[in-house]
C-alpha positions as CSV (number, residue, x, y, z in Angstrom):
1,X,93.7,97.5,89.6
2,X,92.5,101.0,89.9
3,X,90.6,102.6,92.8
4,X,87.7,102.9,91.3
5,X,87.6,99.3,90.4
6,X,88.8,98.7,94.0
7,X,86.2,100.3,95.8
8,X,83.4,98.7,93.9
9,X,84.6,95.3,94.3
10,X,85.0,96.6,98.1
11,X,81.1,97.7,98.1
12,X,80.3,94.4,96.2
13,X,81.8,92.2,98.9
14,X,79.7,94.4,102.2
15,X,76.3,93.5,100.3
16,X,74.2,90.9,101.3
17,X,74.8,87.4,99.2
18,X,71.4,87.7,97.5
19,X,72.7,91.2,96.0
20,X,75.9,89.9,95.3
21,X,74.3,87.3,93.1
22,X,71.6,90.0,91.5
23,X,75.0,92.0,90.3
24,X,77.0,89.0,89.5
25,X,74.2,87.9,87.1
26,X,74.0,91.3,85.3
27,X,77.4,91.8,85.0
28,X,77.8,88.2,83.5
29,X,74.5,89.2,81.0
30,X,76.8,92.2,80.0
31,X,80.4,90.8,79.5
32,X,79.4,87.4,77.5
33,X,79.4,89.3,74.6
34,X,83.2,91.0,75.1
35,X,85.9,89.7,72.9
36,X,88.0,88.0,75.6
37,X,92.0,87.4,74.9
38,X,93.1,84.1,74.4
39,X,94.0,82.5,77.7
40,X,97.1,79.4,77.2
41,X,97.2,76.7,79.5
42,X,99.4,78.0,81.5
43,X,96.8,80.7,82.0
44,X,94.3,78.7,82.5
45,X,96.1,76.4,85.3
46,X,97.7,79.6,87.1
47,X,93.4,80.7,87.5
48,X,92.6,77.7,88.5
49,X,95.4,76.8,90.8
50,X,94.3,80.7,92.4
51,X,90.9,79.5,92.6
52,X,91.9,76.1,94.6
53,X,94.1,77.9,96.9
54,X,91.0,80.7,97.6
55,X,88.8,77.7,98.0
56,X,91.4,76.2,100.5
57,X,91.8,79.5,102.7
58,X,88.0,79.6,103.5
59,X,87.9,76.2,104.4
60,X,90.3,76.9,106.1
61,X,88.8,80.1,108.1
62,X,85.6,78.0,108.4
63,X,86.4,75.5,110.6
């Protein structure tokens, strides 16, 4: 990941969750269009099991 891409994803994540969600919906208005790669299966259950496992570890700090 490059720094800029870094630090904006940093600046993203200090915002407060209703401007998180205003930029998560423009930026999803702007890439639906992009020509994504083909993702396998195995792709697919490597993001998923990533997204479980994220899922886990704030549960996890929550409690």
């Amino acid at each position: 990941m490059t720094a800029p891409v870094e630090e904006l994803l940093s600046t993203f994540d200090r915002l407060p969750e209703s401007e998180r969600l205003e930029i998560a919906l423009e930026i999803l208005k702007r890439v639906r269009h992009l020509d994504f790669p083909y993702l396998s299966n195995e792709d697919l259950v490597w993001n998923a099991e990533e997204l479980f496992l994220e899922l886990d570890r704030q549960e996890a700090s929550d409690e």
